[in-house]
N, C-alpha and C positions, 0 to 999 in steps of 0.2 A: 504494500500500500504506500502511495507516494506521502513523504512527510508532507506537515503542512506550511504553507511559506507564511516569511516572515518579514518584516521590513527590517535592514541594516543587516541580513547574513549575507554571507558571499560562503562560493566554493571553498572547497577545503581544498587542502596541498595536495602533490600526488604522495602515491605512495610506491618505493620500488616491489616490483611484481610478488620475489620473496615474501615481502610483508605485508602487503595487497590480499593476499591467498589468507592468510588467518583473519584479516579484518574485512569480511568481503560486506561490510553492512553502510545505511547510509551515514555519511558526516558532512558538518557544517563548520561554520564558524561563524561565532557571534562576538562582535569589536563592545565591548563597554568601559566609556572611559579612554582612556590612553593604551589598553590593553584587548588582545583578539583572544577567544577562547576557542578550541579546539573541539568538536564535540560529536559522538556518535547519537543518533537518534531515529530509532530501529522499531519498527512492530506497529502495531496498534491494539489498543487497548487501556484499562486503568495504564496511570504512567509509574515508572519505575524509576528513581534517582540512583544512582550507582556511583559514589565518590570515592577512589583509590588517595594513596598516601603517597608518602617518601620513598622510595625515588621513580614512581612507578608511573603508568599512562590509564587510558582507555582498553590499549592492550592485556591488561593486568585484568580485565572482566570478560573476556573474548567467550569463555567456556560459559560461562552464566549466563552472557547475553545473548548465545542462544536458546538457553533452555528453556528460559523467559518469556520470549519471543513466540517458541514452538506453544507456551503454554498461554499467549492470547497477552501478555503485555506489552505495552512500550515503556521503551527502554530508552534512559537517556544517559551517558555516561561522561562528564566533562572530563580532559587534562586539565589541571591546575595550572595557571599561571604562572611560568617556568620550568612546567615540566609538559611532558610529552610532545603535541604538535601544536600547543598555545604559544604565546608571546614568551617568550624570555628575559627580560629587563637584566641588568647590569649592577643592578642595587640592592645588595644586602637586605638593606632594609625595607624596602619594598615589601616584604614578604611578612606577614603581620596574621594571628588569626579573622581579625575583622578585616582586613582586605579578600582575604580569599574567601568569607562569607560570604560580605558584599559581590564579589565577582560570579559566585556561584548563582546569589538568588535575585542579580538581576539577568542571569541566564533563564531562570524560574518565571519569573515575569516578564521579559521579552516571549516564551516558546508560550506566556498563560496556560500554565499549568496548577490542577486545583486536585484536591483529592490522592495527592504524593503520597507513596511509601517512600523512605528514605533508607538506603542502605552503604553505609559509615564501614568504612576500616582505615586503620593505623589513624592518619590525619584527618583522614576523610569522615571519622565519628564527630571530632568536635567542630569542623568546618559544617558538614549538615546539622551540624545540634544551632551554630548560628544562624544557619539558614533558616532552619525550624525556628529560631525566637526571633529574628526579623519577620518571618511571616507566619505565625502561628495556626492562622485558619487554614491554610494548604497542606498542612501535615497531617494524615490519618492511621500514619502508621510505621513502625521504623525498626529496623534489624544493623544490630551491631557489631562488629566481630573484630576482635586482636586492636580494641582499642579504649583510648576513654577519655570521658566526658567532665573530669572533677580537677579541681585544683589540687596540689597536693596542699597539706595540714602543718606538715612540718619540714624541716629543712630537706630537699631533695636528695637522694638517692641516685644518680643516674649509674646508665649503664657507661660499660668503657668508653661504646659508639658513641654518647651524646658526652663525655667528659672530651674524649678527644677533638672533637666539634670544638671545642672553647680552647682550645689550646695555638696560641700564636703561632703563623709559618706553617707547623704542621699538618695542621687542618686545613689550609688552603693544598697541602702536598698530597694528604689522604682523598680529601674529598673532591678534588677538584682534580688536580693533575693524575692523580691514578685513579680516578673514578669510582672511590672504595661502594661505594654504597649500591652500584652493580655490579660490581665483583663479588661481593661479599654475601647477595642476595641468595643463595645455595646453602648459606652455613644456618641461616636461622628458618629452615625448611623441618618439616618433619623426614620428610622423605627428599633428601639432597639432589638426586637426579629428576625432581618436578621441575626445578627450573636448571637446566642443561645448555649446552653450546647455543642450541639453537632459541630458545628462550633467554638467553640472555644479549645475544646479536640483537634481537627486536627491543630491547627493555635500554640498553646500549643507544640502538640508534637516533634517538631525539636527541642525545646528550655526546653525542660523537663529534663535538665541537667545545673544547676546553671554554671559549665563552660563555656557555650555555649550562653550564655547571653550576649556577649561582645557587639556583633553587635548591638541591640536596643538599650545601651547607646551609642555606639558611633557615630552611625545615627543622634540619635538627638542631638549630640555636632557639629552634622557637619553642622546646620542650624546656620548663623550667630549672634552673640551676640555682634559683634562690627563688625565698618568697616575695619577694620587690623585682619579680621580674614581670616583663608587661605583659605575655600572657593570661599569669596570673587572674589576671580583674575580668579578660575575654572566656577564661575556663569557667569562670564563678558565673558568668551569665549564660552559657551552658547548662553548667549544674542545674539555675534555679528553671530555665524551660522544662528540661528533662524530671526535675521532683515535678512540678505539675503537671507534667503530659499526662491526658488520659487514655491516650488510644496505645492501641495493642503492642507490644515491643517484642524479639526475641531477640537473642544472643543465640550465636556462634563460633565457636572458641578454637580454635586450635592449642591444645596445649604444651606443644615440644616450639613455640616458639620464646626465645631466651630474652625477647627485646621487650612484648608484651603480653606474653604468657603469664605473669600474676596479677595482671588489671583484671583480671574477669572477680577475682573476692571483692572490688570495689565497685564494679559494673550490677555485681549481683547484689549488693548494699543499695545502690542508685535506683534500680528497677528488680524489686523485692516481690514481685509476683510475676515476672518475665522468664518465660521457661525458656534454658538452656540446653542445645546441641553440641557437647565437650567432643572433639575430635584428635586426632594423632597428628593431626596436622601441626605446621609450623606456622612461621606470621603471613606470612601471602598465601593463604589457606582456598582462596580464589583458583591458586593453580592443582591444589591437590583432592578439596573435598567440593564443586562446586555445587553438588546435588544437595550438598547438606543446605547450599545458602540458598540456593531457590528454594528448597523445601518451607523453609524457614519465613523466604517471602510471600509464597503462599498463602502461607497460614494466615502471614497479617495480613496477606489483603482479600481473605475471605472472614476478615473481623475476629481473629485470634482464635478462631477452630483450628484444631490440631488437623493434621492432613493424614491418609494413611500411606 
């Protein structure tokens, strides 16, 4: 079914044939701001929001957005601005939770879409949780997975990954000049050969230009290293959407991932009657259990029935 048009999108980039053949669905792009978003937008049906994390694309939902699709939704899947086939800016600081809300949900309100599930992982949780408290009435339903939505309480904890992010010189050498953050995408897998040679070429290729690297350090600088960090205040507005949301929620967990495999005890504090799918999976659980996440979307968008 042809998408529906819009005023201010233009074609999307090409793509070479290799990587054509996995993404064979339709894309757009939509300019807001100073900035163009990247955007698959596939099916018909209830709509389906799909937002990936660090350091990851639209590619990263390829298996889910069809299964989606076959089962009667549309599916809309943005890259985040600076990563995938969206704009790239040059500025650190550019990259903020409330910028990439805002770029998200005025994607939402450009395409007028009403009656959204939202379905969050890694960054992609608290970026649709601000979507969802910029637009409240458009959210009826939401699945979360290998992510979270809460400020921390006390002084952070991080992992090596995100200490080493705040480290002078090096973290430009790590994340930037040797690209760690798709290199390194295999090691916090459950099963390490889900994302392989050839899944990592595609995940590589938006970011196959040392300029363009901005986004994967500044992602991981936007995970808090103190409480007087500006996140912070953007998590807390999060938080208090998600304590009073009332529509249907699940969680899907992969738990052999090392980065965000213990947020699900505070995901499961946050949404205290939200039934969980725990898997073997690792943090980009998209490429290894994708049945569990549609299963999952399902449910919420038949109004929180379990599906069999």
């Amino acid at each position: 079914m042809a998408i529906p048009q819009v005023d201010g999108m233009q074609p999307p980039p090409l793509l070479p044939d290799w990587l054509a053949e996995e993404l064979p669905f339709q894309r757009r792009v939509f300019r807001h701001g100073d900035h163009a978003i990247h955007f698959v937008d596939e099916g018909a049906g209830p709509p389906v929001l799909l937002q990936h994390g660090n350091p990851t694309w639209c590619f990263l939902w390829r298996k889910v957005i069809r299964l989606l699709v076959d089962c009667g939704f549309r599916v809309i899947a943005p890259d985040l601005v600076g990563l995938g086939l969206s704009d790239k800016p040059r500025e650190l600081g550019v990259h903020t939770l409330p910028f990439h809300g805002d770029q998200v949900a005025a994607l939402v309100d450009a395409l007028g879409l009403d009656g959204l599930t939202i379905v969050g992982q890694d960054w992609g949780g608290p970026i649709l949780g601000t979507v969802a408290a910029l637009r409240p009435g458009l959210v009826r339903g939401a699945v979360f997975a290998n992510t979270s939505l809460m400020p921390p309480r006390r002084p952070p904890r991080l992992t090596w990954f995100h200490r080493l992010s705040h480290l002078p010189v090096a973290s430009d050498v790590f994340f930037r000049y040797l690209n760690l953050t798709v290199a390194m995408m295999d090691r916090v897998q459950g099963d390490p050969a889900s994302i392989g040679p050839g899944q990592k070429r595609a995940y590589r290729y938006p970011l196959r230009r040392l300029a363009d690297r901005m986004a994967p350090l500044a992602l991981a600088r936007m995970v808090p290293d103190r409480l007087d960090h500006p996140s912070i205040a953007a998590l807390a507005r999060v938080e208090a959407w998600a304590v009073g949301f009332g529509g249907p929620v699940r969680l899907v967990w992969g738990t052999r991932d090392p980065i965000m495999g213990p947020a699900l005890r505070g995901m499961r504090r946050l949404f205290p009657h939200a039934p969980v799918t725990e898997t073997a999976a690792g943090h980009f659980l998209q490429e290894e259990v994708p049945e569990a996440m549609v299963k999952a979307v399902v449910e919420v968008a038949s109004g929180g029935r379990r599906t069999t």
